[in-house]
C-alpha positions as CSV (number, residue, x, y, z in Angstrom):
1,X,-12.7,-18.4,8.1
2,X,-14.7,-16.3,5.9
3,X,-13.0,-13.4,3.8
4,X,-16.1,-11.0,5.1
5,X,-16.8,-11.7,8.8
6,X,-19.4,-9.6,10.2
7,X,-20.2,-8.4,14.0
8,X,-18.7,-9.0,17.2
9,X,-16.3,-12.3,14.8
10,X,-14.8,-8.7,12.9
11,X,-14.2,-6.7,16.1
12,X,-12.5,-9.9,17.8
13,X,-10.0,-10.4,14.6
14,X,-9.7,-6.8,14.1
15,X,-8.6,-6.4,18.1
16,X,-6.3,-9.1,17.2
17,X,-4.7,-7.6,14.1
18,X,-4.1,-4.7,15.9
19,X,-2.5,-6.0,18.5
20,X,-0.1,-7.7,16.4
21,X,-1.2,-11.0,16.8
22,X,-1.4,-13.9,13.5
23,X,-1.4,-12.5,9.9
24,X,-3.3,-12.2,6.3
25,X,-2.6,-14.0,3.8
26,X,-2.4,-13.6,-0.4
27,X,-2.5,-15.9,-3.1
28,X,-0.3,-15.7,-6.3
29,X,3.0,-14.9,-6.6
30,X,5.1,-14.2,-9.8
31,X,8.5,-15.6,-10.5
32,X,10.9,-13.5,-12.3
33,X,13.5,-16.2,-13.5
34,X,15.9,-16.0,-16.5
35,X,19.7,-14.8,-17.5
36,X,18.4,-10.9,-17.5
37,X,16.2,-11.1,-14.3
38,X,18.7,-9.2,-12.5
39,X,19.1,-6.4,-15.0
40,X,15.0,-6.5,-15.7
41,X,14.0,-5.9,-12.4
42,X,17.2,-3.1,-11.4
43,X,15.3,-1.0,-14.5
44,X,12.1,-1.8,-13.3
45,X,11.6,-0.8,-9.8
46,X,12.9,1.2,-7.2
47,X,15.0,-0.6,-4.9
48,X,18.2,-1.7,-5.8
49,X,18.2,-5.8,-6.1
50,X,21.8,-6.6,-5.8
51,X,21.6,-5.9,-2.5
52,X,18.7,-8.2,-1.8
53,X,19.3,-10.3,1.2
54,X,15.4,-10.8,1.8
55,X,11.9,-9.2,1.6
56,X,11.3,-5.7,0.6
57,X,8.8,-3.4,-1.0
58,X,9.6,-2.0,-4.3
59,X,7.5,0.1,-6.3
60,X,6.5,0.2,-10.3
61,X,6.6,4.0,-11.5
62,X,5.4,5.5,-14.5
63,X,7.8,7.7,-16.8
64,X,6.4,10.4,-14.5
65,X,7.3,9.3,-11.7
66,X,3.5,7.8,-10.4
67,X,3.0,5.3,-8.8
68,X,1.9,2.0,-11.1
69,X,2.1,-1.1,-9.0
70,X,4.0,-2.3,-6.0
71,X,5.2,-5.4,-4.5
72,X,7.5,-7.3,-2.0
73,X,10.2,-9.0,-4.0
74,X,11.5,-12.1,-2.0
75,X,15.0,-13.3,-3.5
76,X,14.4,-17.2,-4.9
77,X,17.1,-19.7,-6.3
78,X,15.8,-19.0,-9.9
79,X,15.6,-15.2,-10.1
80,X,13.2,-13.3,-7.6
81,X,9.3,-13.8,-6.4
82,X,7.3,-10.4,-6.1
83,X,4.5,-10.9,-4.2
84,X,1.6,-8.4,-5.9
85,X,0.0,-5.5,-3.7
86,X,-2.5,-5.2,-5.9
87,X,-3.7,-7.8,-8.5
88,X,-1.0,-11.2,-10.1
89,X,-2.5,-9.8,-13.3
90,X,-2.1,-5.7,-12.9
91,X,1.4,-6.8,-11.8
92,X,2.2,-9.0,-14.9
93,X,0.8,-6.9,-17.3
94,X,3.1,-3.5,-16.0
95,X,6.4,-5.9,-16.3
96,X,5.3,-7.3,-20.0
97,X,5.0,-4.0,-21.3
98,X,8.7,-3.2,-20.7
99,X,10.2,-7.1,-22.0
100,X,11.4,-6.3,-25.1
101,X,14.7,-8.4,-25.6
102,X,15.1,-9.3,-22.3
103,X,15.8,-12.9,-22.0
104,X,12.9,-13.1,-18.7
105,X,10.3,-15.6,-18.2
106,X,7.3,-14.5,-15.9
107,X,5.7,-17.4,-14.1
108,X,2.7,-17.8,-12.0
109,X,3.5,-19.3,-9.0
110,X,0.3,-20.9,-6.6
111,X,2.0,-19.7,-3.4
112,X,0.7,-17.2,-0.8
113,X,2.3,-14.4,0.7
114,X,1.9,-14.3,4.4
115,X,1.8,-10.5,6.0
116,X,2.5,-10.5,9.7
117,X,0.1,-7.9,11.7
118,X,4.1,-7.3,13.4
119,X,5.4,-6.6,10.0
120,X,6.7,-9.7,9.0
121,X,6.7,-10.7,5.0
122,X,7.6,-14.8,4.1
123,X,6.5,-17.3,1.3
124,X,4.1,-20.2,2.3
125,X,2.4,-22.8,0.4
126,X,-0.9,-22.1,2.2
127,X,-2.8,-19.3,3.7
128,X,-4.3,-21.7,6.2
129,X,-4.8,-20.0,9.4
130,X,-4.8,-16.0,8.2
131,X,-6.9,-13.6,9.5
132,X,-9.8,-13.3,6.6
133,X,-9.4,-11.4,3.8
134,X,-11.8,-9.0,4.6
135,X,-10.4,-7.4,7.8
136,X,-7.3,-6.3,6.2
137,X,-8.5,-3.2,4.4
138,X,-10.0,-2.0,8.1
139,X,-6.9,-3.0,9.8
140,X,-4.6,-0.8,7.3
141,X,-6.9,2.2,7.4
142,X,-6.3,2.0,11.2
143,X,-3.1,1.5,10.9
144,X,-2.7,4.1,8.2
145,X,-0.9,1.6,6.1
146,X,-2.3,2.2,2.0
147,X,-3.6,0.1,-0.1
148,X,-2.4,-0.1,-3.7
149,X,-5.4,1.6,-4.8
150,X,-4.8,4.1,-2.4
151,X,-1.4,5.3,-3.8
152,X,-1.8,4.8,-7.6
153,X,-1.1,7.2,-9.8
154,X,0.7,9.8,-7.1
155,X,4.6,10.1,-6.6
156,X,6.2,8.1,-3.5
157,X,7.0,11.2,-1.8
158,X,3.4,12.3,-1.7
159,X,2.2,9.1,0.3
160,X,5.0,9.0,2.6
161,X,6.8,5.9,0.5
162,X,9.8,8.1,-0.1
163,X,12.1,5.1,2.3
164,X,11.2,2.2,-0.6
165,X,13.3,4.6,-3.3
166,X,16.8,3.7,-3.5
167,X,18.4,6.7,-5.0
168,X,22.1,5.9,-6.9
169,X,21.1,2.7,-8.0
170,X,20.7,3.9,-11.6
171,X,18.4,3.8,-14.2
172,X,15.2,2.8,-14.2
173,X,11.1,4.2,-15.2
174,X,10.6,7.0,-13.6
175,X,13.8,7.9,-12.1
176,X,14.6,10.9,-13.9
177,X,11.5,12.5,-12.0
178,X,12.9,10.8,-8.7
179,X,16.3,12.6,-9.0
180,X,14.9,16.1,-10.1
181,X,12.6,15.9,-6.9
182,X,15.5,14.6,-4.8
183,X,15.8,16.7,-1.3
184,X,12.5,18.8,-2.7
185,X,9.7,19.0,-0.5
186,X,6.3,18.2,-2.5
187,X,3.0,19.8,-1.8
188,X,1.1,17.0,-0.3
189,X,1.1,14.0,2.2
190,X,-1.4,11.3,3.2
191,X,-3.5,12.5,6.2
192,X,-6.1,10.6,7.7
193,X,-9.7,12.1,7.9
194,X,-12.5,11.4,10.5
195,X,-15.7,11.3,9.5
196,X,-18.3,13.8,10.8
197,X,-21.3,13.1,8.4
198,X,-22.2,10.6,6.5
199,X,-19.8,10.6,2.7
200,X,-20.3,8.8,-0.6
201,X,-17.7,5.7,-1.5
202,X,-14.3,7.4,-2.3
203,X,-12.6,8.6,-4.3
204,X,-13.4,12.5,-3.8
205,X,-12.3,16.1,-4.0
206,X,-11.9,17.3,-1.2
207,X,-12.4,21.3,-0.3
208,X,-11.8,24.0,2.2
209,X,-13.3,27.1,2.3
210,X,-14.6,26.0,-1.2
211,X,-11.2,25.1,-2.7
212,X,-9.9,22.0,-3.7
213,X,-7.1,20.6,-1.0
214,X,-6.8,17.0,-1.5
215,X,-8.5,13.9,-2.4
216,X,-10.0,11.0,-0.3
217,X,-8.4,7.9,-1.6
218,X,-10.7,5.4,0.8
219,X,-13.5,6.1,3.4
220,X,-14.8,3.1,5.8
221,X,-16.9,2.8,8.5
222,X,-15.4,0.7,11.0
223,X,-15.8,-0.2,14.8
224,X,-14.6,2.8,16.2
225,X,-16.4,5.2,13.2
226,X,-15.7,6.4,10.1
227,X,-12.0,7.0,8.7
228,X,-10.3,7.5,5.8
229,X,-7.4,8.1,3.7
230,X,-6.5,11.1,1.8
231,X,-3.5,12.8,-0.1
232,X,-4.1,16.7,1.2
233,X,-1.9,19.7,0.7
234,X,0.5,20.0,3.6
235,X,-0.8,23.7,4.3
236,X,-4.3,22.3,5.7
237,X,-3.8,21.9,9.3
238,X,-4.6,18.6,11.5
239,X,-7.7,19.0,13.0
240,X,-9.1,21.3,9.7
241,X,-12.6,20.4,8.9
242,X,-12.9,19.7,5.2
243,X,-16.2,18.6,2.8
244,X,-16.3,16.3,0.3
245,X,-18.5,13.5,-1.3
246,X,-21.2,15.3,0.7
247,X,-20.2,15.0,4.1
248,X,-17.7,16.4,6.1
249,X,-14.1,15.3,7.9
250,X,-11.7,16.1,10.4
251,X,-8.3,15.8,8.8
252,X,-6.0,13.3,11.4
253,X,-2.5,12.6,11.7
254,X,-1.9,8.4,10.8
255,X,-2.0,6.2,12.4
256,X,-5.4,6.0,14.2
257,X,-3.7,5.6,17.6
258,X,-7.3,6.0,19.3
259,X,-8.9,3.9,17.5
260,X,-5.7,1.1,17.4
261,X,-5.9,1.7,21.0
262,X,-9.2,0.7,21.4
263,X,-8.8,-2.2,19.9
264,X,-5.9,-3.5,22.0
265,X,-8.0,-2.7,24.9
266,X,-10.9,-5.1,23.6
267,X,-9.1,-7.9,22.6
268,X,-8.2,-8.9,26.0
């Protein structure tokens, strides 16, 4: 099927997605293999690995405490398989800039990693039968599910991601910041706008009453209108109109229930 369908082929796959049927898939995953893979990966992300019994996310921090990269890691009989959110190569690149005597070997692997639209992670050796490509950014905005582009360079707390940091595992980038902010409450969270006017491509400041409140990480138009993504301060109220990128937005709690709604409704 094609990675951009168009027309009433997008509503029908969308309605599907939504409704939890069939899954995306994504090519290229990187093995982690070697005597320190354990120890590597432990001071590399934040979930703790030695209790890894099957898929889960993990993020890649910055020394302060940003967000870098992310991934699923998948246990594997030679070390562990991450499974990119972004790109094989952004991934690879964060990870070789921390080998310094570590005795790990990174390894492109030609596998795909199959997302179920119930939630659903596994390895496959095909992405034969996905949903295209294409859909998936529309069916996580609905969902209010971010992209990696969507949540670089902001802390896990301030994009609701908070649950993939496993604190008391020990040391690794970024956790200093994680334990100083631990039981804190941040400034912002990830809201969902509607569009009321027609917006340029995020990203964009966005302002109330002429001051800055948040950002829009990703604006689409979709079926059911225009929504997007933002990281706003948690004093602006749902339902607060805000402007930005030259239109103007309803800020929205996520997920898009409406909208998933609708699309249940017309996939039967």
């Amino acid at each position: 099927m094609d990675a951009f369908p168009s027309g009433k082929q997008q509503g029908e796959v969308l309605a599907k997605a939504l409704a939890g049927e069939g899954y995306f898939a994504f090519p290229g995953l990187l093995l982690v293999r070697g005597p320190d893979a354990l120890s590597f990966l432990q001071g590399q992300c934040t979930r703790d690995l030695r209790r890894l019994s099957g898929p889960v996310g993990a993020l890649f921090l910055n020394h302060r405490g940003q967000i870098e990269e992310g991934a699923t890691v998948f246990p594997h009989k030679e070390g562990y398989l991450l499974a990119p959110w972004g790109t094989l190569e952004g991934l690879r690149k964060r990870l070789k800039r921390y080998i310094v005597f570590d005795q790990v070997e990174l390894v492109d692997l030609p596998l795909y990693r199959r997302l179920y639209a119930d939630g659903r992670e596994e390895v496959a050796e095909s992405g034969e039968g996905a949903h295209p490509a294409g859909v998936y950014p529309l069916y996580t905005l609905l969902k209010g599910l971010p992209l990696l582009s969507d949540i670089g360079g902001e802390l896990p707390q301030s994009v609701g991601l908070l649950h993939l940091v496993d604190y008391g595992k020990g040391c690794y980038v970024g956790q200093e910041i994680m334990a100083r902010l631990e039981g804190k409450e941040v400034h912002h969270h990830l809201v969902g706008l509607r569009g009321l006017s027609p917006a340029q491509e995020a990203p964009f400041d966005l302002l109330l009453e002429g001051r800055k409140v948040g950002e829009a990480k990703r604006v689409m138009e979709t079926p059911f209108g225009v929504f997007g993504l933002a990281v706003m301060r948690k004093e602006v109220p749902l339902g607060a109109v805000v402007e930005g990128g030259g239109g103007r937005f309803r800020v929205e709690p996520l997920p898009f229930e409406e909208a998933a709604w609708s699309g249940r409704r017309s996939s039967g």
